[in-house]
N, C-alpha and C positions, 0 to 999 in steps of 0.2 A: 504493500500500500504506500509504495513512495511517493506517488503521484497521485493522489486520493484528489488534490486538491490542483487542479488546473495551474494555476501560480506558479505551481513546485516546477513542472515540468518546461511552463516556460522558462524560469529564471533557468535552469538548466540549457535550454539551448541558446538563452542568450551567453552565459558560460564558455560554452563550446564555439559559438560564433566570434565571443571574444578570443578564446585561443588561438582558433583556426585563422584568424585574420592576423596576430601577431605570426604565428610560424609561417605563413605564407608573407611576411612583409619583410623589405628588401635589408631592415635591420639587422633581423634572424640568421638571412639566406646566409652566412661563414657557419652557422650550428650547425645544417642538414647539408644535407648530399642534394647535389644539383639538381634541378627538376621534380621532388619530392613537395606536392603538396599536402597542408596541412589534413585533407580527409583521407586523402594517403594514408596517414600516418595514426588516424583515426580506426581504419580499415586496419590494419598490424593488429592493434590492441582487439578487435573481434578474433583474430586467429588464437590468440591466447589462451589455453584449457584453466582462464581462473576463477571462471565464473559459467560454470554446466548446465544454465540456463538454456531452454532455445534461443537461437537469435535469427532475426529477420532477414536475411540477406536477401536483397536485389538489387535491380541496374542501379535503380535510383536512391541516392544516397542520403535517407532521413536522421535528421538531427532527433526528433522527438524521439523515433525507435531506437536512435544508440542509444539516448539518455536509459529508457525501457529496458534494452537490452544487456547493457552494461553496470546499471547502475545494483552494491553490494552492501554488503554489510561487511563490516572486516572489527573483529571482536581482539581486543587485548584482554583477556581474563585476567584478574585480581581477586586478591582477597576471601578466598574460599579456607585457607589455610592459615590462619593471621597468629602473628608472634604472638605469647601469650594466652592463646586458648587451644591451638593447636602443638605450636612450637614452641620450643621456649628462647631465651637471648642465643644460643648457639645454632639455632635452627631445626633442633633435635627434635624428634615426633616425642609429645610427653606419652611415659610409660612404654617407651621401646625404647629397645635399648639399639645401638649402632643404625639407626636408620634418622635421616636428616631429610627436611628438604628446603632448598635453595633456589626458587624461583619466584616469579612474579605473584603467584598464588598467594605467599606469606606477606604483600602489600596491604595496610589497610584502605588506602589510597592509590587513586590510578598517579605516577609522577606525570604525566601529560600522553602527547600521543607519541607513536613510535618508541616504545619505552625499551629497545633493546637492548642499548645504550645501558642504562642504568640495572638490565636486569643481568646481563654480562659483567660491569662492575660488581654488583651484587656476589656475582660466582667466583670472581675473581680473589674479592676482599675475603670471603670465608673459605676459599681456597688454600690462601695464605695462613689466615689462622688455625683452618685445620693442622696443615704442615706444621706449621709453628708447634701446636702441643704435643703433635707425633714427636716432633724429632726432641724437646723440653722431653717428655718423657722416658724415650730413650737412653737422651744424657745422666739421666737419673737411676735407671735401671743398670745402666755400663757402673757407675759409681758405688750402686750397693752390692 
């Protein structure tokens, strides 16, 4: 129901009209390959297996039906797993023992969009501290 409301689907091909008219302008033309117009390049993105939708293809090349056609949901999942009720400051699952988890789930907040960034840092930083008390305990165990 993206398009429920008439509005929705115009502001979207006014969108699309505004892109197509930048990548088709003589500013753009050093980014693309010679001759490549903007519905060209429109027409790519329908090839795409990222959205297993039908899509409408014919001669004639409709802006309302890509919007239709193309338009998705794309979900960042959070906060199923949150420090504290599931996990605790180390990440540990409480009441198991050797089982952690390190992902965006343990957010209780989304950090914004595309949160890969930080959810990568995330794996990285507790990476590190895992190592850290491996090897701290090691040194301890060599010593008694």
């Amino acid at each position: 129901n993206y398009y429920q409301e008439p509005e929705d689907l115009d502001n979207c091909v006014k969108g699309l009209s505004a892109i197509i008219k930048v990548i088709d302008s003589k500013g753009y033309s050093k980014y693309k390959y010679p001759g490549v117009k903007g519905r060209g390049l429109l027409n790519l993105i329908l090839a795409l297996p990222i959205n297993l939708r039908p899509r409408h293809i014919a001669s004639t090349f409709d802006l309302k039906q890509y919007c239709i056609d193309t338009t998705m949901t794309i979900y960042h999942y959070h906060g199923g797993c949150q420090v504290g009720k599931v996990v605790d400051n180390d990440y540990k699952v409480l009441g198991i023992d050797a089982l952690r988890v390190i992902d965006a789930s343990t957010f209780l907040k989304s950090p914004g969009t595309n949160p890969q960034a930080t959810i990568m840092m995330l794996g990285r930083y507790m990476g590190q501290k895992i190592l850290r008390g491996r090897t701290a305990s090691r040194g301890k165990e060599e010593r008694t």
